[in-house]
N, CA and C of each residue as an Amber inpcrd file, in Angstrom:
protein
   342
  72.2410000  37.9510000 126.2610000  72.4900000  38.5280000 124.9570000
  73.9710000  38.3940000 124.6580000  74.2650000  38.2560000 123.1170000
  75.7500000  37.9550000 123.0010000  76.2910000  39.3920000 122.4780000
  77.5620000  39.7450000 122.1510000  78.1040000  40.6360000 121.9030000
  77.6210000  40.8060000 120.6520000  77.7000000  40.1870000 119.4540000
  76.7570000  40.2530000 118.2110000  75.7210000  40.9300000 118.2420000
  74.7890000  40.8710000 119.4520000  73.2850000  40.8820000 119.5900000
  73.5670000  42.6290000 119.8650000  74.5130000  42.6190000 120.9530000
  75.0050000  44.3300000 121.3380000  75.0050000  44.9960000 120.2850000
  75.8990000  44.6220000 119.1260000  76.4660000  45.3940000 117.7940000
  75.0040000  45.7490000 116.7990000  74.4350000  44.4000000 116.8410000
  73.0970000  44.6940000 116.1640000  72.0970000  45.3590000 116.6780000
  71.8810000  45.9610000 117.8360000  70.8960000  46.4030000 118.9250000
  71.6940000  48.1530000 118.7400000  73.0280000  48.3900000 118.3430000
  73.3640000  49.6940000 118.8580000  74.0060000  50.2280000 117.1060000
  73.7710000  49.1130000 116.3040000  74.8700000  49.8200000 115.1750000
  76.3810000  49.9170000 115.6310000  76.9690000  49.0330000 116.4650000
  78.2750000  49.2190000 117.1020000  79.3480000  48.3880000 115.8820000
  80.7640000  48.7910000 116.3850000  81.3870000  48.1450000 115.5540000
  82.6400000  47.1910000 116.6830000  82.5530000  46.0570000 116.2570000
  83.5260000  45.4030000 116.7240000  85.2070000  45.6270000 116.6740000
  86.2390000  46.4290000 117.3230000  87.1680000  46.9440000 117.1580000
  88.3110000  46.3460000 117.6910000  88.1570000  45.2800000 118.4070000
  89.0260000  44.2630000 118.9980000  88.2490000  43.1020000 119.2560000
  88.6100000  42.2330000 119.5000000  87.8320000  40.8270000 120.1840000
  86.9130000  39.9820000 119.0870000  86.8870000  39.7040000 117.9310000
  85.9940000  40.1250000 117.2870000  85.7720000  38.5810000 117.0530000
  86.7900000  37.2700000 117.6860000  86.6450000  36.1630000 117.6350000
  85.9620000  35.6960000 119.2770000  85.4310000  36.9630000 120.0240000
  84.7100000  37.0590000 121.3530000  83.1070000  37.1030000 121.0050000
  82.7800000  37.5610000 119.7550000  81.2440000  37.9110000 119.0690000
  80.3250000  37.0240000 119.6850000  80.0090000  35.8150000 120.0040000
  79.3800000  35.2790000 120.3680000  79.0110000  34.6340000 121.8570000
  80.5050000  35.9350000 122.5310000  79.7540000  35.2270000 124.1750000
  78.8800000  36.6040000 124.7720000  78.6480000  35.1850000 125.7040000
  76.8050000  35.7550000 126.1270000  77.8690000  37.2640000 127.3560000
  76.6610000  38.3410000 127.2050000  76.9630000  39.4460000 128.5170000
  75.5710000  39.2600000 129.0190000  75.5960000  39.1730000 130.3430000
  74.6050000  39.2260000 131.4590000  73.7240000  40.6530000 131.7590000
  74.7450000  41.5660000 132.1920000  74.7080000  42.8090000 132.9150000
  75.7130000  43.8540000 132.5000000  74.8000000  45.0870000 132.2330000
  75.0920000  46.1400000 132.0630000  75.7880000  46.8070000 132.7570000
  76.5640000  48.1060000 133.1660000  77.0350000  49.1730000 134.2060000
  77.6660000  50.0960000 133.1060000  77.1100000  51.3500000 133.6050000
  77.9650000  52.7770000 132.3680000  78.5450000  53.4680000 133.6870000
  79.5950000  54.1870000 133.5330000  80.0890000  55.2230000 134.1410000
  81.3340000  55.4080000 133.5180000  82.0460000  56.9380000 133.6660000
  82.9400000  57.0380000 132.8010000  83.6370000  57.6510000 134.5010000
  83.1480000  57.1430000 135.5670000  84.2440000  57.1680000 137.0760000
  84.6000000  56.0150000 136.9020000  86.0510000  55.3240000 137.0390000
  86.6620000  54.6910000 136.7000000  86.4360000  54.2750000 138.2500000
  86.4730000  54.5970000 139.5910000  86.6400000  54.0470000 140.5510000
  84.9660000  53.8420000 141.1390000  84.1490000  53.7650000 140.3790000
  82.8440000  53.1930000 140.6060000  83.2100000  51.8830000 140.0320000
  83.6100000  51.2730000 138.9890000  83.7870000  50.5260000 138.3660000
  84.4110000  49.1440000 139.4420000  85.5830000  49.9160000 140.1420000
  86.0620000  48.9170000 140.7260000  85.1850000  48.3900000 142.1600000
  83.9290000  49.1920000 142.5680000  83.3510000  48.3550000 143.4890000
  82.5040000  47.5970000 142.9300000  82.1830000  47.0000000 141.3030000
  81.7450000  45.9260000 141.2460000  82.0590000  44.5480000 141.8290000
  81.0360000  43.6720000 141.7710000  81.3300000  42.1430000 141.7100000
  80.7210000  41.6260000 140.9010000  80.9100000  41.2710000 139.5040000
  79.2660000  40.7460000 138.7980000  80.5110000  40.0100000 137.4540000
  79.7370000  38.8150000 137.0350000  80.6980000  37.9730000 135.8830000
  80.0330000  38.3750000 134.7610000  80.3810000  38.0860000 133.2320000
  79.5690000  38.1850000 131.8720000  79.1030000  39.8660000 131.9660000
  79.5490000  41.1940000 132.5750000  79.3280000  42.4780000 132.4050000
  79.8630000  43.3930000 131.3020000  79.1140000  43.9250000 130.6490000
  79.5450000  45.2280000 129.7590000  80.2220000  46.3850000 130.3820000
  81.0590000  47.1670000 130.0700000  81.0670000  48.1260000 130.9990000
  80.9150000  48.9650000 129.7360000  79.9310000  50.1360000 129.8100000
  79.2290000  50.7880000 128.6400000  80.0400000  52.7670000 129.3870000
  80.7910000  53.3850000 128.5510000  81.6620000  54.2010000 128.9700000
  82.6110000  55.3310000 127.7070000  82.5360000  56.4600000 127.8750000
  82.7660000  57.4480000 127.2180000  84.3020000  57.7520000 127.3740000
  85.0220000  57.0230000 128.3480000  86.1680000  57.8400000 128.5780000
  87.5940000  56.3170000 127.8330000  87.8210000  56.9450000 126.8290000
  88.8100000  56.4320000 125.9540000  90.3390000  56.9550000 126.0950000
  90.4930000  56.1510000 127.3980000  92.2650000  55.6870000 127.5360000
  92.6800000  54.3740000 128.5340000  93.8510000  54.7540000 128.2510000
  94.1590000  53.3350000 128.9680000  93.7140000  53.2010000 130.3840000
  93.3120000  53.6970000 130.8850000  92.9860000  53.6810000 132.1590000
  91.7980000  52.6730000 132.0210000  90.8990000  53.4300000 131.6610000
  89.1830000  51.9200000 131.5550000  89.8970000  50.9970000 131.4670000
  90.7010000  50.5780000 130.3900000  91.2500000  49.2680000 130.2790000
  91.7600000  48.8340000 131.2870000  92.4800000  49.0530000 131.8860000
  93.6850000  48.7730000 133.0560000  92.4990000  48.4280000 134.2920000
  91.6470000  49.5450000 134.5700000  90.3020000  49.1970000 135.3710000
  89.8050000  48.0380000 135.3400000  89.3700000  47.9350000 134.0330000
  88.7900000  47.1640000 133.4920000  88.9000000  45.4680000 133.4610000
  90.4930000  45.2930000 133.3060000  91.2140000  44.3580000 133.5110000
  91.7040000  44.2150000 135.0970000  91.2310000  45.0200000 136.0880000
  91.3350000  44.6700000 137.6170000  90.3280000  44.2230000 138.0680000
  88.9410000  44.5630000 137.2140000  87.3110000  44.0990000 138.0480000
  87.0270000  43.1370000 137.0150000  87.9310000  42.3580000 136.6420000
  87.5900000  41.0360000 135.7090000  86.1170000  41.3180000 134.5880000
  86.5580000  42.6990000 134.0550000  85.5010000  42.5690000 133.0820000
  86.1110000  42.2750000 131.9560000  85.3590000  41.6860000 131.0300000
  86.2620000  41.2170000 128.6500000  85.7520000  42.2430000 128.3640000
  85.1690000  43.1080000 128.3830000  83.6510000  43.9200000 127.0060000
  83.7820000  45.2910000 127.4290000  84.1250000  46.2030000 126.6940000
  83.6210000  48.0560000 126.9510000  82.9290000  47.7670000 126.0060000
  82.2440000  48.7670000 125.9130000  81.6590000  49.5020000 124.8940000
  82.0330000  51.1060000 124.6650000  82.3090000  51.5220000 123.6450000
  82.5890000  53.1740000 124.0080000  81.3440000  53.6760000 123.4070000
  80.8710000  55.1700000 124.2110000  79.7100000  55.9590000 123.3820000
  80.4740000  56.8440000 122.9350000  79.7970000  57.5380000 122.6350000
  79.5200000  59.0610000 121.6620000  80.5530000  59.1460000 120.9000000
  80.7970000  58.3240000 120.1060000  81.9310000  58.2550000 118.6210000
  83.0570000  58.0730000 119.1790000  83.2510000  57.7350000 120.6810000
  84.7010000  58.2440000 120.9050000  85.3360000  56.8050000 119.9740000
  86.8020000  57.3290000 119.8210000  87.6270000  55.8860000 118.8030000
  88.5690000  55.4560000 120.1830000  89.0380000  54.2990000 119.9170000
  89.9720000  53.3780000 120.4440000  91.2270000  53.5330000 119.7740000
  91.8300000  53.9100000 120.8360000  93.6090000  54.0180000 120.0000000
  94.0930000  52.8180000 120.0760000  95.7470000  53.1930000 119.2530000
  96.3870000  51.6770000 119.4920000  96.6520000  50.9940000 120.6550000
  96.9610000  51.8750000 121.1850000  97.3500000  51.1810000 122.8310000
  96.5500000  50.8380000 123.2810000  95.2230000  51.1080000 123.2340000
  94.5920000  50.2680000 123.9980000  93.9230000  49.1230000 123.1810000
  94.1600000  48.7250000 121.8650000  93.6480000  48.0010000 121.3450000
  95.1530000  46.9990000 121.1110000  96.5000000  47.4060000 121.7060000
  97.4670000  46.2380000 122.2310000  96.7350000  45.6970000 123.4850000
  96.4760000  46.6000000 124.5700000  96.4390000  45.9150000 125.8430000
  95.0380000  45.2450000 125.5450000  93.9140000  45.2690000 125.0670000
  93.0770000  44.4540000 124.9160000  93.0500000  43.1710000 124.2470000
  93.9010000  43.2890000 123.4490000  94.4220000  41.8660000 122.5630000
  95.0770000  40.9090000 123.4130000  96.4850000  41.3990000 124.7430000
  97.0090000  40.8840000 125.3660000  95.9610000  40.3540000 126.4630000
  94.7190000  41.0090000 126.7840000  93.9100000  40.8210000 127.9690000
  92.5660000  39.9190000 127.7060000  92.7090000  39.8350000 126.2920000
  91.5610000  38.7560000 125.3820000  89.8990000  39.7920000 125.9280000
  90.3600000  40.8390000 125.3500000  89.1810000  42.2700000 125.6050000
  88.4550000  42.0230000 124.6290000  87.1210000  42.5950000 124.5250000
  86.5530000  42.6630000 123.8550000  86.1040000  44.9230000 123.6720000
  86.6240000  44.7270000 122.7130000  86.0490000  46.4350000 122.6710000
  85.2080000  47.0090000 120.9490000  83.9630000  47.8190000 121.6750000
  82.9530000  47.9790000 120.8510000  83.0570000  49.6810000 120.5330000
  82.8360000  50.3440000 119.7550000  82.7630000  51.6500000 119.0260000
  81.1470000  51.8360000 118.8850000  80.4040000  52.7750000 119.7710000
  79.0680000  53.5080000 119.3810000  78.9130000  54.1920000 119.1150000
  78.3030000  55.2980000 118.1400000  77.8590000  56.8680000 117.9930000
  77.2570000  57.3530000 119.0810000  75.9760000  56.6530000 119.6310000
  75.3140000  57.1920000 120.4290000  75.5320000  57.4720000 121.3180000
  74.8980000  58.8390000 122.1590000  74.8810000  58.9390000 123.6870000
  75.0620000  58.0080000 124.6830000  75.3700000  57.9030000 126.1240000
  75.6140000  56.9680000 126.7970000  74.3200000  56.8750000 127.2020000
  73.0330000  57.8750000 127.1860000  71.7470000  57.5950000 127.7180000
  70.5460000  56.9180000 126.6810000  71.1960000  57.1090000 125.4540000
  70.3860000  56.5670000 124.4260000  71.0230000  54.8480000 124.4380000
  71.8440000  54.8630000 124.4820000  72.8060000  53.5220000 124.2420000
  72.5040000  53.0370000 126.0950000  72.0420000  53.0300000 126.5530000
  71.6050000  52.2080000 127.4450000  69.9910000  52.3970000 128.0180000
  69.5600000  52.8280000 127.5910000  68.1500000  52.8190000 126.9900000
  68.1700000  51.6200000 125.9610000  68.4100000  51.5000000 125.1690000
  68.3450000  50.8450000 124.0510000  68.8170000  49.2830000 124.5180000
  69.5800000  49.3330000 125.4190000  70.4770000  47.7340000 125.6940000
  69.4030000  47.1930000 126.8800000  68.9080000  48.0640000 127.6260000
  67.7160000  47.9210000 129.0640000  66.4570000  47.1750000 127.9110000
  65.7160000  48.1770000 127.3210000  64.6100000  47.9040000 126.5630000
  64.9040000  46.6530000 125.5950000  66.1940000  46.4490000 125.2240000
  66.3160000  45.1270000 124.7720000  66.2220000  43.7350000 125.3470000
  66.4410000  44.2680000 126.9720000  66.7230000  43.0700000 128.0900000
  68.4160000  42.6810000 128.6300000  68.9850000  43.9820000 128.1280000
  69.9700000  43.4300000 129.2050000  69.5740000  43.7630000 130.6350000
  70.3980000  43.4260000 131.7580000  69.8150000  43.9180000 133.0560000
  71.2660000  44.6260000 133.9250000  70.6190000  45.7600000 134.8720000
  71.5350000  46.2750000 135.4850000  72.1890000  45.1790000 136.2810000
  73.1960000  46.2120000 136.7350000  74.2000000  45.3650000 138.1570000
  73.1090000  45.5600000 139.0530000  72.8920000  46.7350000 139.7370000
  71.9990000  47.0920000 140.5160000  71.3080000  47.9970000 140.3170000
């Protein structure tokens, strides 16, 4: 599924990356523990996550992931929408819950890490 397909599947809004819309994500992972994050290994991953600061990013950009997604309305500040520009990020804005919003991305066919 491509990032497009995400936005149309969740009502999301594209808030950085927005010339990224069309690459494919593989695999899902939500957690808003920032150091779960880093025992991934997985390429083409979303990381689907409630906690809006620079930190996810910085995470984010150590476990070679492009793509957050944020839930539950949280917004993206500037700073992190500098360091995502510099990191060629891709970052998404959801209303929904983190359990509805991955419900919704599963039943669509994305697939877990594990």
């Amino acid at each position: 599924m491509t990032i497009k397909d995400i936005c149309r599947i969740l009502n999301a809004k594209i808030v950085s990356g927005e010339e990224f819309a069309y690459k494919k994500v593989k695999k899902g992972f939500a957690s808003d523990l920032m150091s779960d994050v880093l025992t991934l290994d997985t390429d083409d991953m979303l990381l689907i996550t409630g906690l809006t600061n620079t930190q996810a990013l910085r995470t984010a950009e150590m476990a070679d992931i492009s793509c957050i997604l944020f839930v539950r309305d949280k917004k993206v500040t500037d700073e992190m929408m500098e360091i995502a520009e510099d990191n060629d990020m891709v970052l998404l804005e959801c209303k929904y819950s983190m359990f509805r919003t991955i419900g919704m991305l599963y039943e669509a066919g994305l697939k877990p890490v594990y």
